[in-house]
N, C-alpha and C positions, 0 to 999 in steps of 0.2 A: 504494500500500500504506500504510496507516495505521500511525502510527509505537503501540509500545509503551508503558508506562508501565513506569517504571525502579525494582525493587523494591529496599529499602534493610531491612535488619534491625538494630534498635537496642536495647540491651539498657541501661534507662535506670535509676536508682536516684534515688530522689526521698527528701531528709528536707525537707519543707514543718516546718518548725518553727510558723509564723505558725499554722497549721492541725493541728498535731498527726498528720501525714500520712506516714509512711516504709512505702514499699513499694519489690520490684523489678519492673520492668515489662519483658518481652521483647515488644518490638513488629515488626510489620512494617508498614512504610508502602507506599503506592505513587507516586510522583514521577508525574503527566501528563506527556506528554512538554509542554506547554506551561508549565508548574511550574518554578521557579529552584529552588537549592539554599536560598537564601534562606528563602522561603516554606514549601519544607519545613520547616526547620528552626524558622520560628514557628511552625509546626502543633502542633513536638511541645515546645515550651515552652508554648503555649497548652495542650495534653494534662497538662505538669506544675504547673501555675495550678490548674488544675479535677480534678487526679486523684482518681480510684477505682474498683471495680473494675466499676463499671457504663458507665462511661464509652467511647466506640468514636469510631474515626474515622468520619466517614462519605464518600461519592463525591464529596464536595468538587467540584472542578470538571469532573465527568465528569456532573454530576445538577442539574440549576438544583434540584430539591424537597429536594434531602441538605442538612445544612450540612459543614464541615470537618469538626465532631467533633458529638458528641450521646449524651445520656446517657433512656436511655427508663423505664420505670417497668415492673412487671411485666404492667401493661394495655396496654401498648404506646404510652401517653400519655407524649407528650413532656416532660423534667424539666429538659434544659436545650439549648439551640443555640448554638453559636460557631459564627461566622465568622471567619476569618483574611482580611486584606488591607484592600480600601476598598469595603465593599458599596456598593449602591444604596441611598438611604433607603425605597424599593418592597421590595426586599428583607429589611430588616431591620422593616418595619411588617410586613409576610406572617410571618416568622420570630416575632414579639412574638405573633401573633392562636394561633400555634401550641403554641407551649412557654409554662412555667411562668416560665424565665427566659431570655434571652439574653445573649449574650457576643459584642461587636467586636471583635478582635484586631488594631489598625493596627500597621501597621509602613509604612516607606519614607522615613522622615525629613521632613524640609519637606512633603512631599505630601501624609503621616498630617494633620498641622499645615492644611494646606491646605483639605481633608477634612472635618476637623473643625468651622475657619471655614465652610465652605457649608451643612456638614448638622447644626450643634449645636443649631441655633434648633426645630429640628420636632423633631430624637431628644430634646430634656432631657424635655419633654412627655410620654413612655414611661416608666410607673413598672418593670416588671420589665427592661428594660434597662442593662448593664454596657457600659463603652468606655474599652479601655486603649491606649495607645499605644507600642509597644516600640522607641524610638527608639537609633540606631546598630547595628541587626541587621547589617550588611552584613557582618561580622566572623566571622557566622554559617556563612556561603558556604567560609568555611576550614578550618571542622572537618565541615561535612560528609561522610561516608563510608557507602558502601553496607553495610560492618559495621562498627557505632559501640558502642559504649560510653560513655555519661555516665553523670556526678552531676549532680543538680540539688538545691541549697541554697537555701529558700526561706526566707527572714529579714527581718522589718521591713519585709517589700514588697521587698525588693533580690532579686535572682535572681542565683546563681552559678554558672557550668557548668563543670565539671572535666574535661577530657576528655584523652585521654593525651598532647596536646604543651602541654597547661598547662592555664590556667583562661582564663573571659570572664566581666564582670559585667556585668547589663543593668536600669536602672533605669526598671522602666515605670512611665509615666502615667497616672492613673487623670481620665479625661475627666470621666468620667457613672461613679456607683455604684446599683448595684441599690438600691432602696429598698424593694420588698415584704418 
């Protein structure tokens, strides 16, 4: 019997200052059963990075063609792809020929770092590619909750998450910047 995917409802409050961005977003995610808590959790800070109201997750690891999140256009043309974790450089060249712009979301400490040394030499070469690194997520795994509640405080690049047994602050790296 094939296991389920673990539904998680988060009702998330975003003020991106950086970007002029405050909305509230009631989301539901869906966890694969092969998905850490982890990984969810950079999905939906990668969701707070790129918010708006066009933006959707997508089948993420249930669709090798979906990315994690994607934002489409009213012609159904691609506007923008993330990926969350440590693609294939195959997969993020497929991802570039598709959308307007894409987005890397690393996470995993040393290995992101890793990652980066094997595949930065062929990715800088992609002008509409973005690649950030969210390093010390692990912290994330603890506030995880199947009904959650965050803030997310987007300032100077620094990320704040307020969630009801305190705050986490996560400083990501910006690898590669979009340059279109």
């Amino acid at each position: 019997m094939a296991l389920k995917s673990t539904i998680y409802k988060i009702d998330l409050n975003i003020a991106d200052i950086d970007k002029q961005y405050y909305a509230q977003h009631s989301l539901t995610l869906a966890r694969h059963p092969s998905e850490t808590d982890e990984r969810l959790m950079v999905r939906l800070i990668a969701f707070a990075l790129y918010a708006n109201e066009a933006l959707m997750f997508g089948k993420g690891l249930s669709d090798d063609e979906e990315p994690d999140l994607w934002q489409k256009d009213l012609t159904g043309a691609i506007e923008l792809w993330i990926n969350v974790g440590l693609p294939a450089e195959k997969e993020i060249r497929k991802a570039v020929g598709r959308s307007n712009q894409v987005v890397a979301v690393l996470y995993g400490g040393r290995v992101a770092d890793m990652w980066w040394e094997q595949n930065s030499k062929a990715l800088l070469k992609l002008n509409n590619l973005t690649v950030i690194n969210l390093p010390e997520t692990q912290a994330l795994t603890e506030i995880a909750s199947r009904g959650l509640e965050i803030s997310c405080t987007i300032q100077d690049g620094q990320i704040l998450l307020g969630h009801t047994n305190g705050s986490l602050e996560i400083s990501p790296v910006v690898f590669k910047h979009n340059i279109i």
